[in-house]
N, C-alpha and C positions, 0 to 999 in steps of 0.2 A: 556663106562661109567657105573659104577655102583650105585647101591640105594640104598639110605640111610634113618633112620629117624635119627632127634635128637631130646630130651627131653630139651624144655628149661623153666628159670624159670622166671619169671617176677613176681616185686610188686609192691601195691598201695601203697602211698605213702602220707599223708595229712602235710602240714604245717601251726599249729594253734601257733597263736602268736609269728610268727616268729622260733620257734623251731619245729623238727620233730617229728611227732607221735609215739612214741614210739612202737605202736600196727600196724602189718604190714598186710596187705591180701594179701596173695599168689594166683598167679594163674600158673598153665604149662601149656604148648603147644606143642605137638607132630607134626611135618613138615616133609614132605616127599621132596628129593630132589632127582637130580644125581649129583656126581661128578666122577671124576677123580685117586684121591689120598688123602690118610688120610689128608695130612694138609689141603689140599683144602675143604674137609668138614670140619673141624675145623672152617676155615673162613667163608664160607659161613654160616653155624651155628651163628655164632656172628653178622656175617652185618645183618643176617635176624631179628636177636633178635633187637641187635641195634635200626635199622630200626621202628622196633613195637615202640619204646619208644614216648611217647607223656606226654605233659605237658596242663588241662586244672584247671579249678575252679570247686569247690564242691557248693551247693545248698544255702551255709553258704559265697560266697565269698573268701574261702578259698584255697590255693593252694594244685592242688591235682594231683601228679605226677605218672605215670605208667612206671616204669624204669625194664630194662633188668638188671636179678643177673646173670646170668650164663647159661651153658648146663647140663643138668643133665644126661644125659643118651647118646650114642650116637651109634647107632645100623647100622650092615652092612644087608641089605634084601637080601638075597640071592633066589635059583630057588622056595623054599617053600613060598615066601610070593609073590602072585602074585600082578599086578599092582594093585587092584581095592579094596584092603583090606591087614590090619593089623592081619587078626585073625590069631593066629598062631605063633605069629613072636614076642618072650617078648622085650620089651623093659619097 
């Protein structure tokens, strides 16, 4: 099994008076995984994003969504980035 990071992207999301916010807050997320084979990191990369997505209410009552956009980045670690750190290693 080899290691991987991916870069993913996720945003906030507020629904005021039934329509969406037009104004977005981005956040990424760098995860460290193993897999097997490019497509299996693929997948895995998405269910984990996936998975992060939550839906609750803002302070106002209103609906306030944290949804998965995508992977942005998606890097193979090879012998230079050891287990316990990134430095080194662009993603």
């Amino acid at each position: 099994m080899e290691r991987y990071a991916a870069k993913l992207l996720f945003q906030w999301r507020v629904v005021r008076n039934g329509r969406d916010n037009v104004r977005r807050t981005c956040e990424e997320r760098t995860i460290v995984f193993k897999s097997g084979s490019p497509a299996a990191v693929i997948a895995k990369a998405r269910s984990r994003g996936r998975r992060s997505t939550f839906r609750t209410t803002n302070i106002a009552n209103e609906p306030l969504l944290f949804e998965f956009v995508g992977i942005i980045d998606l890097v193979h670690l090879g012998p230079e980035c050891d287990a316990g750190t990134l430095a080194g290693c662009a993603i």
